[in-house]
N, C-alpha and C positions, 0 to 999 in steps of 0.2 A: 530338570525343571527348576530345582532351586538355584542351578548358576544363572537359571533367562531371568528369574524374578531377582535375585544379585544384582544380574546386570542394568533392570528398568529402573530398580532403585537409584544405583549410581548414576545412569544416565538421564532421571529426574533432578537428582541432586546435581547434575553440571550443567543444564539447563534451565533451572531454578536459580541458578546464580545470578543470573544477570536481566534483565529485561522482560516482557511478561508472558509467563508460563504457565503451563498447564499440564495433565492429562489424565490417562487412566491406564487399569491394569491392561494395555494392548497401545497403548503410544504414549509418548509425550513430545510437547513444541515447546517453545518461546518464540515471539517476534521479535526480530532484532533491528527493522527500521520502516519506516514508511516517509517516502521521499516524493516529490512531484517534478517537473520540469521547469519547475518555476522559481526564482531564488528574490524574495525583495531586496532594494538596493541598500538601502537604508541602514540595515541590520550587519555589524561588522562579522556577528557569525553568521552559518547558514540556516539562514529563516525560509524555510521550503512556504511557497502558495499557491491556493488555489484559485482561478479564477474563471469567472462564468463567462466575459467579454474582453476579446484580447484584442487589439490593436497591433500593428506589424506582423501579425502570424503569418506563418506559410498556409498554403491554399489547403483549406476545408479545416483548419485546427481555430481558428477564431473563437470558439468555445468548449473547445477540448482543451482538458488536464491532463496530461499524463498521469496516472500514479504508479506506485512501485512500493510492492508488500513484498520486504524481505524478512522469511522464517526457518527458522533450525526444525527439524521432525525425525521422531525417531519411533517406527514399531511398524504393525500392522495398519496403514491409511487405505481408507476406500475411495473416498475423497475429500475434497476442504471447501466450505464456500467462505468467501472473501464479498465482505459488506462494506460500506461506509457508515457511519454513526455520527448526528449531527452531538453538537456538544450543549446544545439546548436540549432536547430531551431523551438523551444519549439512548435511544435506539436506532436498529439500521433504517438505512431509507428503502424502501423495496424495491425502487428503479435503480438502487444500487449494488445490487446484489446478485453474484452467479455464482453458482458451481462448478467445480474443476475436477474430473475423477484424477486419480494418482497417476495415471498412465499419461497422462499430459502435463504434470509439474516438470517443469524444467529448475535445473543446479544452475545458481553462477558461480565462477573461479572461487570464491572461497567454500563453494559445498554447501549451503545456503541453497533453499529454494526461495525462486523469486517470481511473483507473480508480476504480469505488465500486463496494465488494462489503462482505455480513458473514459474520463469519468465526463461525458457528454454534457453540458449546462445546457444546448439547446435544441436536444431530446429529451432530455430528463431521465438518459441512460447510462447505465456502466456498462460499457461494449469490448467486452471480452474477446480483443483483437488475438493476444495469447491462446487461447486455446482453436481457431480458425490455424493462423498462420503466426508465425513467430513474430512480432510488430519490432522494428526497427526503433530500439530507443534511442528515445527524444535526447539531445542535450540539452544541460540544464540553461538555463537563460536567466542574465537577471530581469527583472520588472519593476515597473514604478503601478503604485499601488493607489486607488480610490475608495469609500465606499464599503467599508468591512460589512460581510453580512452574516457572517459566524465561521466554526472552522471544522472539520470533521478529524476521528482517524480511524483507523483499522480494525474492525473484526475478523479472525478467522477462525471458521467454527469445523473441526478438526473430526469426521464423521469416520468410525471405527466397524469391524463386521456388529459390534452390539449394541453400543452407544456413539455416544459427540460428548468434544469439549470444547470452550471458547477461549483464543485468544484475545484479548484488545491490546490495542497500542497507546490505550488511554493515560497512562501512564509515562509511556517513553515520549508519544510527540504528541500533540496536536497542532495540525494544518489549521492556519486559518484560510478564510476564502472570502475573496474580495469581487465586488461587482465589475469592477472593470481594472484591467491590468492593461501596458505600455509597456512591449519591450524595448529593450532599449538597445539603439542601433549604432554601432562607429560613425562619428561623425567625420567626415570629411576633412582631411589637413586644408587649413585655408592659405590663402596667398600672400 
């Protein structure tokens, strides 16, 4: 018993290191990024966006975001819900919000779990295409941007056989989100 409680310590302490963390005696996480499909042009680093009305999208994504909550987890999970938080009165939005039991997290190549969901501007839902069927991630796109109407970023709230704990990404990123986005297309060599 004392090498598992050893071992949560250290594995809080290298988890705690970096990014924002959490847990309790039966887990702990950090989130290590929340990224979208969306890149503004503008920005020489990458400024992920979000946006409610898209212009050039492929067919049915016109107001779909992708997003992408990527988090480190270590112990006993039962499951995680994964929220949006506007940055105005930084609670989650409830049409953004679903639960994932354990048995449906998926790893990407670095051992990171990664959640994919979009975050629908014209339902007013977060549609948890991940946990249905494995959704095809989106490449990232740049966009030309109008219109800011604030920015969200990640909660995930980390539910154990006895308690929960909460991630946010409030710290590592905040997305902003814009009324209307334009991706932006190769223009044609002229003559």
């Amino acid at each position: 018993m004392m090498k598992l409680a050893l071992g949560l310590v250290a594995a809080t302490a290298l988890l705690a290191s970096c990014g924002s963390s959490g847990g309790n005696s039966e887990a702990q996480g950090r989130i290590v990024d929340v990224t979208t499909e969306y890149t503004t042009s503008t920005n020489p680093t990458t400024q992920y966006a979000g946006c409610d009305n898209i212009s050039n999208a492929s067919a049915g994504r016109s107001g779909s975001t992708q997003v992408k909550v990527e988090f480190a987890a270590a112990g006993s999970i039962q499951s995680i819900d994964v929220s949006l938080a506007g940055t105005t009165n930084n609670t989650a939005d409830p049409n953004f919000t679903t639960n994932i039991p354990a048995a449906n997290l998926k790893k990407n190549s670095a051992g990171n779990y990664q959640v994919l969901f979009d975050a629908n501007s014209t339902t007013g839902k977060l549609l948890p295409a991940s946990i249905v069927v494995e959704p095809a991630e989106q490449p990232v796109k740049a966009v030309t941007t109008s219109n800011p109407v604030g920015s969200f970023y990640a909660l995930v709230k980390v539910n154990t056989a006895t308690s929960s704990f909460t991630l946010t990404s409030a710290s590592l990123r905040k997305i902003p989100v814009y009324s209307n986005c334009t991706i932006q297309t190769a223009q044609p060599l002229s003559k």
